[in-house]
PyMOL Python script that loads the backbone (N, CA, C, O; Angstrom):
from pymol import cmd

cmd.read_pdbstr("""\
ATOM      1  N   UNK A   1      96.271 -37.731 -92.424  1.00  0.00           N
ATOM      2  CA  UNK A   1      97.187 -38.824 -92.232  1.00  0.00           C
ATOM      3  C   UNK A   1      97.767 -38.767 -90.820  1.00  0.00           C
ATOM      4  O   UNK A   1      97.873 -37.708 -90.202  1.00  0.00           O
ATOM      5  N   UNK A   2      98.166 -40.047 -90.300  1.00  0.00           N
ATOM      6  CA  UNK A   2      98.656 -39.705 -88.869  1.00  0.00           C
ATOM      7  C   UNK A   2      99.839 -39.778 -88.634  1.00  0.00           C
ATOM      8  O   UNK A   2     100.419 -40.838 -88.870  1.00  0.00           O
ATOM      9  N   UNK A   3     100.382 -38.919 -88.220  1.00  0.00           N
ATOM     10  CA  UNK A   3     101.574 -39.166 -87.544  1.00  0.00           C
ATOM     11  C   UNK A   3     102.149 -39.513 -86.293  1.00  0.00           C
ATOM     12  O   UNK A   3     101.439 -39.207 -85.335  1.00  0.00           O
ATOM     13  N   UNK A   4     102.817 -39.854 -86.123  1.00  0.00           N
ATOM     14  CA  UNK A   4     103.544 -40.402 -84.928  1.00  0.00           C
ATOM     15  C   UNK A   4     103.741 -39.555 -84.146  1.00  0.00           C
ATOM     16  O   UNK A   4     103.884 -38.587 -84.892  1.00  0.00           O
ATOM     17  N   UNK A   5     103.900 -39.068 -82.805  1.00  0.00           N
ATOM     18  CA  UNK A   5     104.204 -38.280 -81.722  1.00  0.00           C
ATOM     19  C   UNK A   5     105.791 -39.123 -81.596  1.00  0.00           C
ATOM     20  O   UNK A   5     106.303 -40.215 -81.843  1.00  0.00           O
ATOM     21  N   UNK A   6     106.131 -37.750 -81.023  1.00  0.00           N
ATOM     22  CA  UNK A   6     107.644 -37.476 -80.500  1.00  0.00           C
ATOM     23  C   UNK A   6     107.680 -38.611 -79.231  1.00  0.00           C
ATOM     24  O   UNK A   6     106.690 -38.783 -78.521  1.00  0.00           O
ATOM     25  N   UNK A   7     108.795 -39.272 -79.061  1.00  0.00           N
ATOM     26  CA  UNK A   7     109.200 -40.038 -78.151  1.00  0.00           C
ATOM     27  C   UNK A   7     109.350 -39.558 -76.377  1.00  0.00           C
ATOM     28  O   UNK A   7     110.328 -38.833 -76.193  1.00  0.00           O
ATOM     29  N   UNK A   8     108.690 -39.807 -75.356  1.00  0.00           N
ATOM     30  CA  UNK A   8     109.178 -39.085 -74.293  1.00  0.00           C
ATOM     31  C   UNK A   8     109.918 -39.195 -73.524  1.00  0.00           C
ATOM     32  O   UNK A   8     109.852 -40.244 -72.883  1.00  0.00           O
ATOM     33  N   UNK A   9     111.117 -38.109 -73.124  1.00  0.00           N
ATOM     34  CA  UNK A   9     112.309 -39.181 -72.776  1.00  0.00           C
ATOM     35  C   UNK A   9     112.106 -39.203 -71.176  1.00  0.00           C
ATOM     36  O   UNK A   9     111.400 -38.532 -70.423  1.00  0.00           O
ATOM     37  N   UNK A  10     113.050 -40.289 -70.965  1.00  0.00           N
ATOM     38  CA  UNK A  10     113.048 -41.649 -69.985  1.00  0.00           C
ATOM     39  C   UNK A  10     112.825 -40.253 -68.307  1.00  0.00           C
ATOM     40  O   UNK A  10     111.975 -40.560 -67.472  1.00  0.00           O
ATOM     41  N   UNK A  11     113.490 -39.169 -68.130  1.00  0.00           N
ATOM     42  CA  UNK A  11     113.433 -38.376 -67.200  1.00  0.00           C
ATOM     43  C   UNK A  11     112.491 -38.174 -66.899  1.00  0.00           C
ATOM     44  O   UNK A  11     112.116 -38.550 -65.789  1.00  0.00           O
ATOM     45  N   UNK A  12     111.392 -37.259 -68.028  1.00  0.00           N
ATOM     46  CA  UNK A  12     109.746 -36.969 -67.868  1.00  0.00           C
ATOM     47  C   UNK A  12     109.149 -38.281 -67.321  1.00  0.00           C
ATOM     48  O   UNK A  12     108.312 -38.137 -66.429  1.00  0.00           O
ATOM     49  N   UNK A  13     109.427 -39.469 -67.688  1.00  0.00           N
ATOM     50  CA  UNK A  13     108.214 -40.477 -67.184  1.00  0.00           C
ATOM     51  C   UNK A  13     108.818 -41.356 -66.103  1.00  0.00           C
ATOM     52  O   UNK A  13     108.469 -42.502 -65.823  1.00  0.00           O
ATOM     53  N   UNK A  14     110.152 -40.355 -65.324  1.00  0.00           N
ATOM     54  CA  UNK A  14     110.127 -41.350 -64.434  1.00  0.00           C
ATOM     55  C   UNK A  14     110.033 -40.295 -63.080  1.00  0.00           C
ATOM     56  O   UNK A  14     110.219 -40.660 -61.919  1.00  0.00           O
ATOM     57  N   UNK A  15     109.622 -38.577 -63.617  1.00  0.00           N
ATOM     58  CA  UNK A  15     109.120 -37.661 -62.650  1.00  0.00           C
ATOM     59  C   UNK A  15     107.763 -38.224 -62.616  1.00  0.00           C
ATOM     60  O   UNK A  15     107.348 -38.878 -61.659  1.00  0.00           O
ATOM     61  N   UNK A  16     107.033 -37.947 -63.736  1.00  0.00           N
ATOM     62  CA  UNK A  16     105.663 -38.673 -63.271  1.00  0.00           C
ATOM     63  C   UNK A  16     105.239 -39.805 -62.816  1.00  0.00           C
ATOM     64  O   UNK A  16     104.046 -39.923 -62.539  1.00  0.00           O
ATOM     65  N   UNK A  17     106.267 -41.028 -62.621  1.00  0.00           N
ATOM     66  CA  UNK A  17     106.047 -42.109 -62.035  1.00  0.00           C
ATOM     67  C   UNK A  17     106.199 -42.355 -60.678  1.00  0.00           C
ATOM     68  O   UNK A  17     105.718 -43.248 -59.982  1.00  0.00           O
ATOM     69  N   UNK A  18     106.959 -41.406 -60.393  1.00  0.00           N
ATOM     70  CA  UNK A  18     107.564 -40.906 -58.652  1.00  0.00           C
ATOM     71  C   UNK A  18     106.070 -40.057 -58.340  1.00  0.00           C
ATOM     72  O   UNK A  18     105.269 -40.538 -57.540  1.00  0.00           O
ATOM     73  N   UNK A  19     105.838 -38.997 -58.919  1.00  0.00           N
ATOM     74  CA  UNK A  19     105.172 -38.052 -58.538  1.00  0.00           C
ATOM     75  C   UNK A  19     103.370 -39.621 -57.862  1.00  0.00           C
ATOM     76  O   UNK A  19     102.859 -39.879 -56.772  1.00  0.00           O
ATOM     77  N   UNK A  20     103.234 -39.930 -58.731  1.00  0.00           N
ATOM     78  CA  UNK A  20     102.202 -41.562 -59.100  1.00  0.00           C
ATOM     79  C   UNK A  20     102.663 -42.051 -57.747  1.00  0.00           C
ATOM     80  O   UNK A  20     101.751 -41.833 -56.950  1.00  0.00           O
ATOM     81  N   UNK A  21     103.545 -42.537 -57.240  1.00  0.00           N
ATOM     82  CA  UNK A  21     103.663 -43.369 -56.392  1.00  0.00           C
ATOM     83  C   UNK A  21     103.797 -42.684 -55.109  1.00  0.00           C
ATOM     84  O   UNK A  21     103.499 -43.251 -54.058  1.00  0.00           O
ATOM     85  N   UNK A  22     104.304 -41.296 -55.161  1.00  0.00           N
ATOM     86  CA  UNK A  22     103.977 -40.826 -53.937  1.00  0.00           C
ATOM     87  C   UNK A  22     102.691 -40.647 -53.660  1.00  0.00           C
ATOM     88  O   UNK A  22     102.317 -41.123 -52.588  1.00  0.00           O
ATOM     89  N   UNK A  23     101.769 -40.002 -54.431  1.00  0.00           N
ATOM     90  CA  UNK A  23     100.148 -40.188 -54.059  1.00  0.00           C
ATOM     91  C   UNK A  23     100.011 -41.407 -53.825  1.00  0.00           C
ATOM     92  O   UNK A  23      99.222 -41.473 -52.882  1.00  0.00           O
ATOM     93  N   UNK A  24     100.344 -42.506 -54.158  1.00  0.00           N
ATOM     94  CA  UNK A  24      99.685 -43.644 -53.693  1.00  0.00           C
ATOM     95  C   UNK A  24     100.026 -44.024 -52.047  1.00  0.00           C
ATOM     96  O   UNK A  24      99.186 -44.622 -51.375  1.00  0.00           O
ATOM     97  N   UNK A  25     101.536 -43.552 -51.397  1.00  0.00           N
ATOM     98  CA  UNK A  25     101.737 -43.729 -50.452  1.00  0.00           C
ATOM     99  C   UNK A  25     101.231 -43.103 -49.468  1.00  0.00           C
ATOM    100  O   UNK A  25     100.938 -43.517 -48.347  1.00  0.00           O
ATOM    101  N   UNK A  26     101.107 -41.754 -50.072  1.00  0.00           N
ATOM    102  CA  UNK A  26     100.001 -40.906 -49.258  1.00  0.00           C
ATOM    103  C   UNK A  26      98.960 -41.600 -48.820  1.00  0.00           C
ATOM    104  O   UNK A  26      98.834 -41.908 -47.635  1.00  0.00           O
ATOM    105  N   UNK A  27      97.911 -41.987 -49.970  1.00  0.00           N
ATOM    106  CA  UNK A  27      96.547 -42.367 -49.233  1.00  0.00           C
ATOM    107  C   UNK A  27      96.751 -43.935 -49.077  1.00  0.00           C
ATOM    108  O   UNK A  27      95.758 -44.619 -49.324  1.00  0.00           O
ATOM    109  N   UNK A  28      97.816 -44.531 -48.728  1.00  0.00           N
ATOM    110  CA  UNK A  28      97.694 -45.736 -47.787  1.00  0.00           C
ATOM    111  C   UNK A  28      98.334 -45.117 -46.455  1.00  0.00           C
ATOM    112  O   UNK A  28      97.896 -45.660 -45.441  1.00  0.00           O
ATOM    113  N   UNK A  29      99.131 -44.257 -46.264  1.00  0.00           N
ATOM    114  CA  UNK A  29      98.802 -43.983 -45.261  1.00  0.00           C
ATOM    115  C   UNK A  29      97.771 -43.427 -44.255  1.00  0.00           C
ATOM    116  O   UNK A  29      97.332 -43.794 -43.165  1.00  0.00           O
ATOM    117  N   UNK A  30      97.591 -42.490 -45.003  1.00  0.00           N
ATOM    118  CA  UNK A  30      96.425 -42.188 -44.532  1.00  0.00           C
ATOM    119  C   UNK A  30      94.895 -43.092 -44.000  1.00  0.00           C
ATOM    120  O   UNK A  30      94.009 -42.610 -43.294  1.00  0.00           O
ATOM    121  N   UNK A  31      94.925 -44.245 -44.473  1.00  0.00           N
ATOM    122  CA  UNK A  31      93.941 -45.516 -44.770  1.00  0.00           C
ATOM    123  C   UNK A  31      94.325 -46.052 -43.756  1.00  0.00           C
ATOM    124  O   UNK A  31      93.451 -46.175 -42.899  1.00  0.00           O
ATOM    125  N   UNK A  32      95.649 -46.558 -43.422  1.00  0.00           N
ATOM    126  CA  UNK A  32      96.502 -46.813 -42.069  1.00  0.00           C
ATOM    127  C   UNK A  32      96.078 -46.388 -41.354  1.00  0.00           C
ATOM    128  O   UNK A  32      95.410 -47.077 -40.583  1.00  0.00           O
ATOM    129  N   UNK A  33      96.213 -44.769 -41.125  1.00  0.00           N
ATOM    130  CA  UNK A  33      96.082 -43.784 -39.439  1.00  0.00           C
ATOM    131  C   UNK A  33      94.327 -44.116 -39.131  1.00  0.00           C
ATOM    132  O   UNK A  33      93.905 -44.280 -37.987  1.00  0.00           O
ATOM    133  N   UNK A  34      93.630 -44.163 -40.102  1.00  0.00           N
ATOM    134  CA  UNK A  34      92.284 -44.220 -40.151  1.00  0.00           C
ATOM    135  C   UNK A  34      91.879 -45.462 -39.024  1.00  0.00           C
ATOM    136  O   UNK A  34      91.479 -45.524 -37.861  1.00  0.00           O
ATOM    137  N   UNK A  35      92.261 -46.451 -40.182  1.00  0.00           N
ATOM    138  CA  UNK A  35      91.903 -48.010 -39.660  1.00  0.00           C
ATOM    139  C   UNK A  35      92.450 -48.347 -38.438  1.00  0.00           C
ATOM    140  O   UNK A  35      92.017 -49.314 -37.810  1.00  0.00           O
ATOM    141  N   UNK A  36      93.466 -47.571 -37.980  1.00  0.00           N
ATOM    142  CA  UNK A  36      94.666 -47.661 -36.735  1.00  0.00           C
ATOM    143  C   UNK A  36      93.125 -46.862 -35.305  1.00  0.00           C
ATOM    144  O   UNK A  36      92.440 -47.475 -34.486  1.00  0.00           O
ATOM    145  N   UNK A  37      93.160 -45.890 -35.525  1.00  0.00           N
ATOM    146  CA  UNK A  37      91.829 -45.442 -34.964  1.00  0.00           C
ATOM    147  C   UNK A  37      90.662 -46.114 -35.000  1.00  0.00           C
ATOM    148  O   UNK A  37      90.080 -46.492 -33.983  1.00  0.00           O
ATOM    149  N   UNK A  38      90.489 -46.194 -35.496  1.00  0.00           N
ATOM    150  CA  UNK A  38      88.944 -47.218 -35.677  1.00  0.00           C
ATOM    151  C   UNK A  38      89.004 -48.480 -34.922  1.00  0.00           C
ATOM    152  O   UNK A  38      88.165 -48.593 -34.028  1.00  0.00           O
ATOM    153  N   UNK A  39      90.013 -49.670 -35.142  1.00  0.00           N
ATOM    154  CA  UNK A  39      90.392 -50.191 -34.433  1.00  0.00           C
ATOM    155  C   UNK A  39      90.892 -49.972 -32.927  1.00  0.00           C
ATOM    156  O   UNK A  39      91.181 -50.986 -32.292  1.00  0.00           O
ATOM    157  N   UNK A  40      90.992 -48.943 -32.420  1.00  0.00           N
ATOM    158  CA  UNK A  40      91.422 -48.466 -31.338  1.00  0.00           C
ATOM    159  C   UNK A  40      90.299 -48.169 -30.585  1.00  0.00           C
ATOM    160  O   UNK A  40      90.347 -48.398 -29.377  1.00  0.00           O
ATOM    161  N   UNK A  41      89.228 -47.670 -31.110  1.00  0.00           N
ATOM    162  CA  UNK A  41      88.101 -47.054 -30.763  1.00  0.00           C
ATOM    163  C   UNK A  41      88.453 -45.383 -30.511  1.00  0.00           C
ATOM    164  O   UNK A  41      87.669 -44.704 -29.848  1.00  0.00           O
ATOM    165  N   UNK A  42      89.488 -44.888 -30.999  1.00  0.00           N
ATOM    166  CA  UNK A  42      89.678 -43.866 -30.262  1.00  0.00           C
ATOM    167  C   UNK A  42      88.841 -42.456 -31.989  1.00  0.00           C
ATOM    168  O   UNK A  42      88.999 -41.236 -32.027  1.00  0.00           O
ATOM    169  N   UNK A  43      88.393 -42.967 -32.605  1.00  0.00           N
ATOM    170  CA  UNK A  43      88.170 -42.496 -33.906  1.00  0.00           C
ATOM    171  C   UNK A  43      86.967 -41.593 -33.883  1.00  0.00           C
ATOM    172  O   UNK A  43      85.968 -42.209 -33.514  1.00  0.00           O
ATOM    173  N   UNK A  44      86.773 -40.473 -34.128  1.00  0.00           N
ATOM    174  CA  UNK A  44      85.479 -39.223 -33.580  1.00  0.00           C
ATOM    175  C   UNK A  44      85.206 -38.632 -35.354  1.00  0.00           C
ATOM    176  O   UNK A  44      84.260 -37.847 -35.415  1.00  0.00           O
ATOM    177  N   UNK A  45      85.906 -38.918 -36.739  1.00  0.00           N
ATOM    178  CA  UNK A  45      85.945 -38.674 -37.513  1.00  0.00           C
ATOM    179  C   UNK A  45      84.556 -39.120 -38.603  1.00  0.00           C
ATOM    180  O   UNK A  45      84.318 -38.612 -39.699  1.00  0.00           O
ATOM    181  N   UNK A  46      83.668 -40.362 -37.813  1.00  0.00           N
ATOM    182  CA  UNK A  46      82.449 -40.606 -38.356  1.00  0.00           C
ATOM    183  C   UNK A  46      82.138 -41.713 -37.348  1.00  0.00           C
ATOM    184  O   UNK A  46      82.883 -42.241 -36.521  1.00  0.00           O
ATOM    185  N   UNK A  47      80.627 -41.967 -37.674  1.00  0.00           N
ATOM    186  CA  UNK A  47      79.870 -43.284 -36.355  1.00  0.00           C
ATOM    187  C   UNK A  47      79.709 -44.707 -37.191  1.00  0.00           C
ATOM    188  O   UNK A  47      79.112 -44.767 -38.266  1.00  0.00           O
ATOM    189  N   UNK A  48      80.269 -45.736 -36.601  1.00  0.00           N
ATOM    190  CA  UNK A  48      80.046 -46.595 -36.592  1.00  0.00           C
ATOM    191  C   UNK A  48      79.395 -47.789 -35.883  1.00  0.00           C
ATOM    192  O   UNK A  48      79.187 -47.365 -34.746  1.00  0.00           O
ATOM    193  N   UNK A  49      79.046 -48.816 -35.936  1.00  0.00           N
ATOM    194  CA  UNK A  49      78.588 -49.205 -34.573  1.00  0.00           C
ATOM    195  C   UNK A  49      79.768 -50.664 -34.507  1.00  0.00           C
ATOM    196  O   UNK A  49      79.932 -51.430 -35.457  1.00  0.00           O
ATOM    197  N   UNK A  50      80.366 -50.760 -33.379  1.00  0.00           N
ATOM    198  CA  UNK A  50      81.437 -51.390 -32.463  1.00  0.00           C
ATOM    199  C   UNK A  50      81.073 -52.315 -31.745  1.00  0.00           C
ATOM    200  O   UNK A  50      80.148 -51.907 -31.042  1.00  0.00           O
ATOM    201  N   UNK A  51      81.396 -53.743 -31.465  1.00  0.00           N
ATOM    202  CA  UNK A  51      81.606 -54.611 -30.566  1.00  0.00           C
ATOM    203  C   UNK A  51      82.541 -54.495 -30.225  1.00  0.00           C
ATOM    204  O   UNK A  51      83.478 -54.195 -30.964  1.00  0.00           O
ATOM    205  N   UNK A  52      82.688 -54.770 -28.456  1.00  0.00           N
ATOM    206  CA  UNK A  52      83.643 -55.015 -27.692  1.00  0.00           C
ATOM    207  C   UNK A  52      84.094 -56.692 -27.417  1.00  0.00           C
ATOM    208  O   UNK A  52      83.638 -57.551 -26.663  1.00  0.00           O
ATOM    209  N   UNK A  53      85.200 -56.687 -28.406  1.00  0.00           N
ATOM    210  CA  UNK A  53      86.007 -57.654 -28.044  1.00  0.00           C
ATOM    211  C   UNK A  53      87.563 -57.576 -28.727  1.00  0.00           C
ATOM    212  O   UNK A  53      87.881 -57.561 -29.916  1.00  0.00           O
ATOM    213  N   UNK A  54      88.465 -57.530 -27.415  1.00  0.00           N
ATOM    214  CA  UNK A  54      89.667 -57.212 -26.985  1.00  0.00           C
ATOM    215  C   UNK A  54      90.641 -58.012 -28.251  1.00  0.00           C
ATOM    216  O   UNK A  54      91.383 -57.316 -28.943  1.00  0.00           O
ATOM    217  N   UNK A  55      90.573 -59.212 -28.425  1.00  0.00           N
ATOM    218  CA  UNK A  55      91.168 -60.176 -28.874  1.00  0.00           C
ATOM    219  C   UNK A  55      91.384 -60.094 -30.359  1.00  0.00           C
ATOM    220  O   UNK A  55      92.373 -60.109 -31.091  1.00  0.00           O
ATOM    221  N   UNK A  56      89.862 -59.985 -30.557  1.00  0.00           N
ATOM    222  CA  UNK A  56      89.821 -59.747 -32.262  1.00  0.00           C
ATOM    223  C   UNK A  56      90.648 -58.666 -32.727  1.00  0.00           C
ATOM    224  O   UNK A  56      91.284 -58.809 -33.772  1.00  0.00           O
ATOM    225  N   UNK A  57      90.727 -57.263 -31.853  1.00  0.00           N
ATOM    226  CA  UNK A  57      90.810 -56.162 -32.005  1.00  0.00           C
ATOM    227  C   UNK A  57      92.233 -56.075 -32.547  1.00  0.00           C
ATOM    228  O   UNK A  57      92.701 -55.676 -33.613  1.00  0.00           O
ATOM    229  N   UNK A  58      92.755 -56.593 -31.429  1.00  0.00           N
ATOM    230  CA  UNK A  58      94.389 -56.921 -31.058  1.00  0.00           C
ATOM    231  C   UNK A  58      95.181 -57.786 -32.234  1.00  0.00           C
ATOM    232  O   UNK A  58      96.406 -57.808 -32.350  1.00  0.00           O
ATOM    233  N   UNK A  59      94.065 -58.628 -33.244  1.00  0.00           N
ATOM    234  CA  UNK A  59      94.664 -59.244 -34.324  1.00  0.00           C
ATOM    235  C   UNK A  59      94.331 -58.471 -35.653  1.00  0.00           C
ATOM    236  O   UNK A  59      94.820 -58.522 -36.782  1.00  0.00           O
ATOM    237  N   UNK A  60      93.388 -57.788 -35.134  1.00  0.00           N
ATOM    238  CA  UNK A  60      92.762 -57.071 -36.401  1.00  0.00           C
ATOM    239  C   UNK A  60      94.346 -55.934 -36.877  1.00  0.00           C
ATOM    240  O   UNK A  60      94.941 -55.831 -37.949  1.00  0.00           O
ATOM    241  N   UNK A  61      94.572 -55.264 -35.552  1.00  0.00           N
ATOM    242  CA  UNK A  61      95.987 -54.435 -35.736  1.00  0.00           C
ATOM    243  C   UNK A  61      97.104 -54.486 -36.233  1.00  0.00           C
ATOM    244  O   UNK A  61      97.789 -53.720 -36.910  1.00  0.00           O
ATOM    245  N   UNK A  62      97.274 -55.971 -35.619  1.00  0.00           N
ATOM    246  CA  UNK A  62      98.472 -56.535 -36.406  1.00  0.00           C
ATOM    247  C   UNK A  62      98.834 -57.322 -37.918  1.00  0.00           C
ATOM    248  O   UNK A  62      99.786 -57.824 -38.515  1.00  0.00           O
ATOM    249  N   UNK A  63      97.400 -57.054 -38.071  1.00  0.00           N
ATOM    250  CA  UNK A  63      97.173 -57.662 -40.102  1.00  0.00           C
ATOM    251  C   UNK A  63      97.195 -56.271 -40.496  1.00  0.00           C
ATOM    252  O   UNK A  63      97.918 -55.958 -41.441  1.00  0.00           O
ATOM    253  N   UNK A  64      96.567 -55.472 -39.957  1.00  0.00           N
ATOM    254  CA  UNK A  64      96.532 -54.027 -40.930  1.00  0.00           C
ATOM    255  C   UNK A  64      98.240 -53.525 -40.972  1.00  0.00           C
ATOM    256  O   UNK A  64      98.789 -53.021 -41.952  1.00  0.00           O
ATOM    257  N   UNK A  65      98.775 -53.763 -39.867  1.00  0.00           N
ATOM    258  CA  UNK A  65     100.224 -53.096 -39.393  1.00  0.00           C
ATOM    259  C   UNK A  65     101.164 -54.053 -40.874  1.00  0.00           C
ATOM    260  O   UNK A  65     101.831 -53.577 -41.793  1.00  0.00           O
ATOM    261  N   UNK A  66     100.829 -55.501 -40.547  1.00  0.00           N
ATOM    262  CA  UNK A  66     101.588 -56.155 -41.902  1.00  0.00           C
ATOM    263  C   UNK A  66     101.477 -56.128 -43.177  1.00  0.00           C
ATOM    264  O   UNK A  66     102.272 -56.655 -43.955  1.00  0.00           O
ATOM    265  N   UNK A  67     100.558 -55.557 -43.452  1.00  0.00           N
ATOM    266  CA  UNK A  67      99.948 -55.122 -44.451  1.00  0.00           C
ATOM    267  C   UNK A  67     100.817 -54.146 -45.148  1.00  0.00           C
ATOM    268  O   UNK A  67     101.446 -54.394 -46.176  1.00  0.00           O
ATOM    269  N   UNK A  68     100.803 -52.697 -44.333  1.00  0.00           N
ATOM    270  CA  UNK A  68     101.329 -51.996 -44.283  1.00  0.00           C
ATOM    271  C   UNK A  68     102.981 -52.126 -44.615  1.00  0.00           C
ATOM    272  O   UNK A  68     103.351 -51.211 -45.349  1.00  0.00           O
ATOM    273  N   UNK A  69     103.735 -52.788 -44.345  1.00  0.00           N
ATOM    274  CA  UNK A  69     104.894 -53.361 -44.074  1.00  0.00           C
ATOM    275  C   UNK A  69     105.073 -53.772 -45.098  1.00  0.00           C
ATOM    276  O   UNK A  69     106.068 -53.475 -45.758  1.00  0.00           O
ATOM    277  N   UNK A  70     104.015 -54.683 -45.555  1.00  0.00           N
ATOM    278  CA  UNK A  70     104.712 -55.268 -47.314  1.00  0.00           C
ATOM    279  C   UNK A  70     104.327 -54.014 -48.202  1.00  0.00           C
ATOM    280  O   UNK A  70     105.021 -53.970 -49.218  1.00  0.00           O
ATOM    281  N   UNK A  71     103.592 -53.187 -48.117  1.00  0.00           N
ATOM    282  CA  UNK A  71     103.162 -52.347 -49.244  1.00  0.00           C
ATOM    283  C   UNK A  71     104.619 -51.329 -49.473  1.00  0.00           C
ATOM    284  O   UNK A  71     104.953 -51.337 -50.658  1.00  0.00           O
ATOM    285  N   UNK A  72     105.419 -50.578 -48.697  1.00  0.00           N
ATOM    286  CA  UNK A  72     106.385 -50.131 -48.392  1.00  0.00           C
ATOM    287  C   UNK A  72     107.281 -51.101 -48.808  1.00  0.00           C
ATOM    288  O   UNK A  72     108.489 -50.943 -48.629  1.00  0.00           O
TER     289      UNK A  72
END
""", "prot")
cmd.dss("prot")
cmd.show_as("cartoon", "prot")
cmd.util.cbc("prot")
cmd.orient("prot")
């Protein structure tokens, strides 16, 4: 027959919900510093292949940067 499990109180699931959301902030940052490099060209961490153009680059930064901004 089944029984019901014990209720978990509100403290435990709101350590593990913190603990949850800090990993998540972690690897958007991290996704950030990445894409921030890459976009920069300054990135030695794997090969890609790159066109040079200044303009795109320069808007590409500032969507990832806002991005960033609302996720926070």
């Amino acid at each position: 027959m089944a029984v019901p499990k014990k209720r978990t109180s509100g403290s435990k699931k709101r350590i593990r919900n913190h603990a949850w959301k800090i990993k998540s902030i972690g690897k958007a940052s991290k996704s950030f510093s990445l894409a921030q490099s890459v976009l920069s060209g300054r990135s030695r961490s794997f090969y890609y292949v790159a066109e040079k153009k200044s303009s795109q680059t320069n808007q590409s930064m500032q969507s990832v940067s806002n991005c960033l901004a609302n996720v926070n």
